[in-house]
C-alpha positions in Angstrom: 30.0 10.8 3.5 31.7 7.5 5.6 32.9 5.8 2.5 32.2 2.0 4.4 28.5 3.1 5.1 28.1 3.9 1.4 29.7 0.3 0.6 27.3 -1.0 3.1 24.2 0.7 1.2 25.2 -0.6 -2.0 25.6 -4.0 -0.5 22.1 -4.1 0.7 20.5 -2.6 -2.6 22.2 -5.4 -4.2 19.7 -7.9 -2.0 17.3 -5.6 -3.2 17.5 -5.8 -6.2 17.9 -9.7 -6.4 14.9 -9.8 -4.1 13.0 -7.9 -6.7 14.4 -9.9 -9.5 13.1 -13.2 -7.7 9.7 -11.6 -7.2 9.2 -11.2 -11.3 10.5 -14.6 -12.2 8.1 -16.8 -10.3 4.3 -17.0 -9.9 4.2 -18.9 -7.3 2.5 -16.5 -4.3 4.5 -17.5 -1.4 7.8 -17.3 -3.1 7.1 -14.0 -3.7 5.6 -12.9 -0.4 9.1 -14.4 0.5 11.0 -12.4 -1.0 8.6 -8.9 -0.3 9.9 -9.2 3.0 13.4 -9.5 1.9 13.3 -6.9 0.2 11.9 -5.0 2.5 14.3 -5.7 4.9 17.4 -4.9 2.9 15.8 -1.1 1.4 15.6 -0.4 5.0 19.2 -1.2 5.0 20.2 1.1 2.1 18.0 3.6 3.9 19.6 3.1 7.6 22.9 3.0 5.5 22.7 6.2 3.6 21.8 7.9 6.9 24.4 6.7 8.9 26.9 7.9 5.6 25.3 11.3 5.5 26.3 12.3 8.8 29.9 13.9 8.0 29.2 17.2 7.0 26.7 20.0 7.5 25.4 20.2 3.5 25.2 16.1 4.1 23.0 16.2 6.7 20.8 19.0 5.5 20.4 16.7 1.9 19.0 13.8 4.4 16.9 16.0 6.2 15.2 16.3 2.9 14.9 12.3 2.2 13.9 12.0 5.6 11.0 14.4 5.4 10.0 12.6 2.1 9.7 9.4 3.6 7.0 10.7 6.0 5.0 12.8 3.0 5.5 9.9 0.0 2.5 7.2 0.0 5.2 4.8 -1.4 7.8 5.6 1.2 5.2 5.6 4.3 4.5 2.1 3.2 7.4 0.7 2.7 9.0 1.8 5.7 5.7 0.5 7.7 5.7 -2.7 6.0 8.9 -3.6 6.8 8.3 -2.5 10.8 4.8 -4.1 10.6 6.6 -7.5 9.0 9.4 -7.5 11.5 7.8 -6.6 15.0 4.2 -6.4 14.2 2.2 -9.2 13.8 -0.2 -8.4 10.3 1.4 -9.0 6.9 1.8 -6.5 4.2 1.9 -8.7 1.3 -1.1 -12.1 1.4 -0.4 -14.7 -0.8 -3.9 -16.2 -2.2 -4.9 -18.8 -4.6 -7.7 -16.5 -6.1 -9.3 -13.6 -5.7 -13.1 -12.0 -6.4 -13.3 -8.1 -6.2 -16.8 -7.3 -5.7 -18.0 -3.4 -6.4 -18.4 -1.1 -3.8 -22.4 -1.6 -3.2 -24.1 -1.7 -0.2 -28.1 -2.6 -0.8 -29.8 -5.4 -2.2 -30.8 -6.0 -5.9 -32.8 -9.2 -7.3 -30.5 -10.4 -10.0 -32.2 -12.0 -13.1 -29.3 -13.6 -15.1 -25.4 -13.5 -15.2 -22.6 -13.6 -17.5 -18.9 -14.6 -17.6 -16.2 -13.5 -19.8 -13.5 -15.6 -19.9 -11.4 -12.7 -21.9 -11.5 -10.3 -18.9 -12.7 -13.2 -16.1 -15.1 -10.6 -15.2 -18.6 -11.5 -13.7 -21.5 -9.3 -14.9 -25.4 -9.2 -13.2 -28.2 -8.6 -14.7 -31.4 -7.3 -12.8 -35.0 -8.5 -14.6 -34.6 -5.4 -17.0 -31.7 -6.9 -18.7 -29.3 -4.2 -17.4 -26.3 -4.3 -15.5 -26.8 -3.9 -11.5 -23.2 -3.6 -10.9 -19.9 -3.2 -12.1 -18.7 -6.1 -13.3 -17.6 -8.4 -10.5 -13.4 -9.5 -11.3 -11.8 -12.6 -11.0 -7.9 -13.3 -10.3 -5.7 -16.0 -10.2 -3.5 -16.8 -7.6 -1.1 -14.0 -6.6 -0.3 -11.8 -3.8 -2.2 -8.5 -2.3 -0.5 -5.7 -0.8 -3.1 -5.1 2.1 -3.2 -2.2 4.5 -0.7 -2.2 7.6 -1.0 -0.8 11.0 2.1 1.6 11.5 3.2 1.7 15.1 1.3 4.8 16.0 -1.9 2.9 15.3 -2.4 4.8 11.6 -3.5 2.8 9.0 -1.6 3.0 5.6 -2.9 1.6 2.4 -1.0 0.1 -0.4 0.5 3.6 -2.0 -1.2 4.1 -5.4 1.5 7.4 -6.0 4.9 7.8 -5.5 6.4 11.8 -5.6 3.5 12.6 -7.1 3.4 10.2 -10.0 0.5 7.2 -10.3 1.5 3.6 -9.5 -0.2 0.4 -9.4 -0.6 -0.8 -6.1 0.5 -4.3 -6.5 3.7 -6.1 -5.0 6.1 -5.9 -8.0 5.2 -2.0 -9.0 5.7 -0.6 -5.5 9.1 -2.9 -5.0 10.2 -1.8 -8.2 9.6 2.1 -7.4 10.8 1.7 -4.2 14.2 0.2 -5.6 14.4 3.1 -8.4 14.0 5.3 -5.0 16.8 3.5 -3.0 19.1 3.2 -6.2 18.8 7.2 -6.6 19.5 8.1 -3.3 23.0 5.7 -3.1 24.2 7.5 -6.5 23.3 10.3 -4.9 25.4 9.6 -1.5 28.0 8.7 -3.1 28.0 11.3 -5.5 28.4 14.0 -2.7 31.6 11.9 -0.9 34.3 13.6 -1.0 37.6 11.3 -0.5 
């Protein structure tokens, strides 16, 4: 492993990581749509830094074979890497700041709705048809925040926000996919730097 390379990589998951940080301690949507893209930005420098390290010695660049053949099988990883192309040369956004949101249920057809109820508990929505039952799952209301929304990778794919990560469930929202992906880029730097050999 080139010893500056590995500096390099631990330099950029430092931004990271403070990028991350910054992303938890505010609620203010644009601040952290801000700092989604710097984060962004600097994991694909711990990525592009790991890779250039890894290039010294056979059992090196067989190990980065393997992280590079994760990153195009991995939900997490495919998005990631695409945000961060899709925020720097595309012209979409991964991560939408809003002031509120309503997530209506997945229905298609028309219903005659009688009554309705709010609970301020859940800040759900439910309607009622004239038999007094539920017509739909109850209709959700958020605050302001930000949505990770679908990207367009370069080959003209779509990729959705990753809801797994090597095979493990995750929630699709901002702070729970920069957080895995960190976990992911903090691993593979111990890892680098675990197989340099001075």
């Amino acid at each position: 492993m080139h010893l500056t390379s590995i500096e390099k990589a631990k330099s950029r998951l430092r931004s990271a990581k403070r990028a991350v940080s910054a992303m938890g301690a505010t609620e203010d949507p644009n601040t952290i749509a801000d700092n989604w893209v710097d984060f962004l930005t600097a994991w694909k420098g711990v990525y592009e830094q790991v890779k250039k390290a890894s290039k010294t010695t056979p059992q090196e660049m067989q190990w980065f074979g393997g992280v590079s053949r994760e990153k195009k099988t991995d939900p997490l990883l495919k998005y990631v890497f695409e945000a961060r192309n899709d925020e720097e040369h595309g012209v979409g956004r991964s991560a939408l700041p809003h002031d509120g949101l309503v997530k209506f249920p997945a229905k298609s057809y028309e219903v005659s709705i009688a009554s309705m109820r709010f609970d301020p508990e859940t800040r759900e929505i439910t309607l009622y048809g004239p038999d007094g039952k539920p017509v739909y799952d109850p209709v959700k209301l958020s605050g302001p925040g930000v949505t990770l929304d679908p990207i367009t990778a370069r080959d003209g794919r779509v990729i959705d926000p990753p809801e797994s990560h090597l095979g493990e469930s995750i929630n699709p929202d901002v702070l729970s996919v920069a957080t895995a992906a960190l976990h992911y880029a903090d691993k593979l730097v111990m890892v680098a730097e675990a197989m340099h050999t001075p």
